[in-house]
ROSE-4610 file (N, C-alpha, C; in Angstrom, 1 decimal, always signed):
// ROSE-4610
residu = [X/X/X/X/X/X/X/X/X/X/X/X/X/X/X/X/X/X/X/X/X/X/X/X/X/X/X/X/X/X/X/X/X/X/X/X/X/X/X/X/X/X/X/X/X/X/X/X/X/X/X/X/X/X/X/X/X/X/X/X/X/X/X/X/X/X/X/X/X/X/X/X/X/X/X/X/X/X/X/X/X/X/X/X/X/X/X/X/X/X/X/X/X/X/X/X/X/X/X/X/X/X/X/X/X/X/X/X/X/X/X/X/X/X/X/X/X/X/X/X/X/X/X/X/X/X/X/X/X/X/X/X/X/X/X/X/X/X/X/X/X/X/X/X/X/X/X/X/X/X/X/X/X/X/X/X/X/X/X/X/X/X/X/X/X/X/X/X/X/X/X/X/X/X/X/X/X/X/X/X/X/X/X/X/X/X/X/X/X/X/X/X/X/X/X/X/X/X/X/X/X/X/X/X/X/X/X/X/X/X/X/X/X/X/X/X/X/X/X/X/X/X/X/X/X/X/X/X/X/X/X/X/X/X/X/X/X/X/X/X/X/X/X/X/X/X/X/X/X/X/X/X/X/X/X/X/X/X/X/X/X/X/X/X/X/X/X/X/X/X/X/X/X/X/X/X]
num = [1/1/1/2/2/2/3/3/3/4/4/4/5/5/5/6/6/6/7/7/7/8/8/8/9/9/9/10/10/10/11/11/11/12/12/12/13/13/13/14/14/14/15/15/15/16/16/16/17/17/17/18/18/18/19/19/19/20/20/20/21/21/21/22/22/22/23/23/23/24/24/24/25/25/25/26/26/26/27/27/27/28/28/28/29/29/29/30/30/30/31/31/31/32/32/32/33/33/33/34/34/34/35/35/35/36/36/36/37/37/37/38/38/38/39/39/39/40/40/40/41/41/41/42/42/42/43/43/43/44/44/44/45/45/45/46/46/46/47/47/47/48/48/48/49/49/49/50/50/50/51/51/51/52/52/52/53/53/53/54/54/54/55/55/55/56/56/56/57/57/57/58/58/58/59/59/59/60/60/60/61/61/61/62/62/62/63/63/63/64/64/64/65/65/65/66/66/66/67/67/67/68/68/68/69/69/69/70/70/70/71/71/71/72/72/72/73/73/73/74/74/74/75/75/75/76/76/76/77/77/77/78/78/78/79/79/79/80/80/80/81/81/81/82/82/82/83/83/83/84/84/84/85/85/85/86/86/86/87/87/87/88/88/88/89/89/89/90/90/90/91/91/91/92/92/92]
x = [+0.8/+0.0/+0.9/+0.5/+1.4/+0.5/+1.2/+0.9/+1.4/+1.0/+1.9/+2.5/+3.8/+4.4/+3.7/+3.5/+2.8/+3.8/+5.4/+6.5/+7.4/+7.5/+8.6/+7.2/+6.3/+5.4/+6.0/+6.9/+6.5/+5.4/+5.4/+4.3/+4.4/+3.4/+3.7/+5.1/+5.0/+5.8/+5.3/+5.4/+5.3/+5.2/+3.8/+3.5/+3.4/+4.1/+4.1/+2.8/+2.6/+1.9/+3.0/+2.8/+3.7/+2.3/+3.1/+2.0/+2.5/+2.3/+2.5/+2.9/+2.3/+2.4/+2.5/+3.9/+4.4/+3.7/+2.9/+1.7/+2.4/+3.5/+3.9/+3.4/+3.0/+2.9/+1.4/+0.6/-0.7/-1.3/-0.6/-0.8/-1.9/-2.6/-3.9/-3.5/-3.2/-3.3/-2.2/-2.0/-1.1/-1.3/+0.4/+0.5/+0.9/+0.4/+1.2/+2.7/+3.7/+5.2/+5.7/+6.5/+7.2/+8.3/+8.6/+10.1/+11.2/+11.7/+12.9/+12.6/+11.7/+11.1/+11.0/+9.8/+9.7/+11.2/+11.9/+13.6/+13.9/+14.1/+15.0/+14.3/+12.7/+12.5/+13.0/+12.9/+13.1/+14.8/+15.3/+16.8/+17.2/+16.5/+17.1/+16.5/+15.1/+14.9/+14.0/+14.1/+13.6/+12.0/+11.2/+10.5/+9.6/+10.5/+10.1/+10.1/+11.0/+10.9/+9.8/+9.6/+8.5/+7.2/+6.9/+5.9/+5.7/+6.6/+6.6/+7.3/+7.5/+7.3/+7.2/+7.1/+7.0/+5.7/+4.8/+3.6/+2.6/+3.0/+2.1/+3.1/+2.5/+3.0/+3.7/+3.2/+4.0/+5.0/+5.0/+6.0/+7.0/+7.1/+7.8/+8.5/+8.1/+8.5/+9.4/+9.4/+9.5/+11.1/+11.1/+12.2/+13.7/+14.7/+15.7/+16.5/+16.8/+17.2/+16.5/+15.2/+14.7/+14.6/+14.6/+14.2/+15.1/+16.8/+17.9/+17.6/+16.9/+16.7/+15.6/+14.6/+13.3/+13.5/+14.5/+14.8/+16.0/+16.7/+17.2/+16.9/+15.9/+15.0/+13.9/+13.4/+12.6/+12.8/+14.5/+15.2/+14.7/+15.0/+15.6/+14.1/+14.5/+13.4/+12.6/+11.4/+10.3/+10.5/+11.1/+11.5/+13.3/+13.5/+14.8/+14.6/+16.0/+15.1/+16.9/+17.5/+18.6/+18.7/+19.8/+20.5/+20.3/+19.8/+19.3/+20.1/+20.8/+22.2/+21.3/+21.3/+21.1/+22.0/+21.5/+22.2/+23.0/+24.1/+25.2/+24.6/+23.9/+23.6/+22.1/+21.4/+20.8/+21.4/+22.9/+23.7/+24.1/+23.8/+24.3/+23.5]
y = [-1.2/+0.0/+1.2/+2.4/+3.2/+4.5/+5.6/+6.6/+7.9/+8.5/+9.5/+9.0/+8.8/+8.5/+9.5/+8.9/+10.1/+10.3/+9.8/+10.4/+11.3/+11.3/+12.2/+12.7/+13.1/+12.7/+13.0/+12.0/+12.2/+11.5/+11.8/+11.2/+10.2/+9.2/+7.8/+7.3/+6.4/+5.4/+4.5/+3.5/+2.0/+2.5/+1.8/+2.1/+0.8/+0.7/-0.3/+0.2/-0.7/-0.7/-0.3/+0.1/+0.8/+0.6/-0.1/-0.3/+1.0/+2.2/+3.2/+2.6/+2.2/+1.1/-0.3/-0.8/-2.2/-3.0/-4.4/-5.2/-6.1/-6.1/-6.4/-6.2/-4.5/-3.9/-3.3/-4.0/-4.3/-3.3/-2.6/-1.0/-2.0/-0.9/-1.2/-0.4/+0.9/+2.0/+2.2/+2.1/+2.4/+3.7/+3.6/+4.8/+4.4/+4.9/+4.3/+5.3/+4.2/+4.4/+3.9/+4.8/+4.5/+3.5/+2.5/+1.4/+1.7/+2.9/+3.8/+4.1/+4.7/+5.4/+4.3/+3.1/+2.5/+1.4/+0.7/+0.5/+1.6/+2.8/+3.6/+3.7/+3.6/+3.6/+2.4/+1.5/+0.1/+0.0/+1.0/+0.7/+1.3/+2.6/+3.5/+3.4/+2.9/+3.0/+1.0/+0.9/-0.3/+0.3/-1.0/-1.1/-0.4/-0.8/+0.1/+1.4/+2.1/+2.9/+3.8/+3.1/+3.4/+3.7/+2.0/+2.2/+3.4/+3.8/+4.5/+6.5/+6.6/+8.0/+8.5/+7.6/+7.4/+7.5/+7.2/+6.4/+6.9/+8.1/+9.5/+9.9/+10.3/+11.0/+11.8/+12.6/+13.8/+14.0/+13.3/+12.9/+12.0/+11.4/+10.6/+12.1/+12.8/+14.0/+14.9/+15.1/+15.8/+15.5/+14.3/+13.7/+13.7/+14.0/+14.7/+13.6/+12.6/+11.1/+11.0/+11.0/+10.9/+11.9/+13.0/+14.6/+14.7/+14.3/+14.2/+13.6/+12.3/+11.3/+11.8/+12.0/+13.3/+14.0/+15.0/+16.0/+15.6/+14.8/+13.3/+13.3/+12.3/+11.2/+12.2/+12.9/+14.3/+14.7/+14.5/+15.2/+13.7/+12.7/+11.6/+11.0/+10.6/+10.1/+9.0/+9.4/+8.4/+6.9/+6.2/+5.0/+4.4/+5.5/+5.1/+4.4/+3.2/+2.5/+2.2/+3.1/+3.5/+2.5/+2.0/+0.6/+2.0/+1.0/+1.6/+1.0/+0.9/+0.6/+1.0/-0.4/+0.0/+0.7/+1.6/+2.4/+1.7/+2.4/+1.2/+1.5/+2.1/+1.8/+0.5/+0.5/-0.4/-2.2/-1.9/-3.0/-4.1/-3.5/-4.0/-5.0]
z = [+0.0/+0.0/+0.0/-0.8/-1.0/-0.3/+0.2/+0.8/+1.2/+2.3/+2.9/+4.2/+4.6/+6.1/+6.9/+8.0/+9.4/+10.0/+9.6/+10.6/+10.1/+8.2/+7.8/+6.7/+6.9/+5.2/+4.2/+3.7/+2.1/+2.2/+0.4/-0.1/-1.6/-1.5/-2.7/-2.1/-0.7/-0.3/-0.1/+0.0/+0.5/+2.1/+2.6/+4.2/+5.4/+6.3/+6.9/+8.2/+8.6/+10.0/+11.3/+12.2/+13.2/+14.4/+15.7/+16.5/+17.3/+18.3/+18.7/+20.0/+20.4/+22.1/+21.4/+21.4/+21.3/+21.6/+20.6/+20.9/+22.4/+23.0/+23.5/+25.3/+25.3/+26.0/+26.2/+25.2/+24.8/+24.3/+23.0/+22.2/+21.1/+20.8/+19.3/+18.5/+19.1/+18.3/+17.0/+16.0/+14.8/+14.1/+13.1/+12.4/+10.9/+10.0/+9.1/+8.7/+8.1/+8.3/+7.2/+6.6/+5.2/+5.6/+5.2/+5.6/+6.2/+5.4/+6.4/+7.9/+8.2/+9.5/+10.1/+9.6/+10.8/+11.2/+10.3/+10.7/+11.4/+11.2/+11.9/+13.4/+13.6/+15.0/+15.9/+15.0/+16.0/+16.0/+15.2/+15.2/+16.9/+16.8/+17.8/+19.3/+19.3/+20.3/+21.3/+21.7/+22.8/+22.7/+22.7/+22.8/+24.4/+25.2/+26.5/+26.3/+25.3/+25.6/+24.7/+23.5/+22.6/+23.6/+24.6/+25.4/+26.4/+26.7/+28.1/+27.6/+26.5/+26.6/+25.1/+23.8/+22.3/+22.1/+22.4/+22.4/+21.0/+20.8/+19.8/+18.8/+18.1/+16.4/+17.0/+17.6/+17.8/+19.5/+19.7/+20.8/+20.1/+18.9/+18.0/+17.4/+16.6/+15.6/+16.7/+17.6/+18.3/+19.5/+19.2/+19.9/+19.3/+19.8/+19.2/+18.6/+18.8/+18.5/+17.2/+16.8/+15.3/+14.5/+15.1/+14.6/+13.3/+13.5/+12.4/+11.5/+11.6/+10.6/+9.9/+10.2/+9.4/+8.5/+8.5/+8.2/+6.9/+7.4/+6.0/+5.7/+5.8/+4.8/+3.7/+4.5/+4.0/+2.5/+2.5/+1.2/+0.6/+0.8/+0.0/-1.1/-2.2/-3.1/-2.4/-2.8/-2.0/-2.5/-3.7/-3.5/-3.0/-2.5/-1.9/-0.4/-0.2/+1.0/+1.4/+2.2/+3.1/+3.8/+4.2/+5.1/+6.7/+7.4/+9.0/+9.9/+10.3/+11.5/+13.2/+14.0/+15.3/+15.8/+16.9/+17.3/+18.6/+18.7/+19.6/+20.7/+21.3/+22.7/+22.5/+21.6/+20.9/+21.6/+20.7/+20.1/+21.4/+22.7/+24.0/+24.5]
């Protein structure tokens, strides 16, 4: 399914499902997420921490750890699909 991302919007990408609260942590609620975005969230951040202070669009946009990558990807062509590297505090 092709779309607008709800975290960098472009627009005409390929949209994944994004649970906002980790089904883990018993979230329903979703966003849809271009490929890049949603790799890069699950690169950078734990799922606890998605749960416990990520949980919203705009508490996601807003957070300075992804704010860089936005602002990236923003530029980059909507069928471009960037190698996403965990981040080393991730990697432990």
């Amino acid at each position: 399914m092709k779309g607008m991302c709800e975290l960098c919007e472009r627009d005409d990408v390929v949209l994944t499902v994004h649970h906002l609260i980790p089904r883990e942590y018993g979230g329903t609620k979703t966003a849809k997420l271009c490929i890049p975005c949603h790799k890069q969230i699950h690169a950078i951040y734990t799922n606890e921490e998605l749960a416990s202070r990520l949980y919203t669009m705009e508490r996601m946009q807003h957070d300075e750890q992804i704010a860089s990558f936005i602002r990236w990807i923003r530029k980059q062509p909507a069928g471009r699909l960037p190698k996403i590297k965990k981040a080393k505090r991730r990697k432990r």
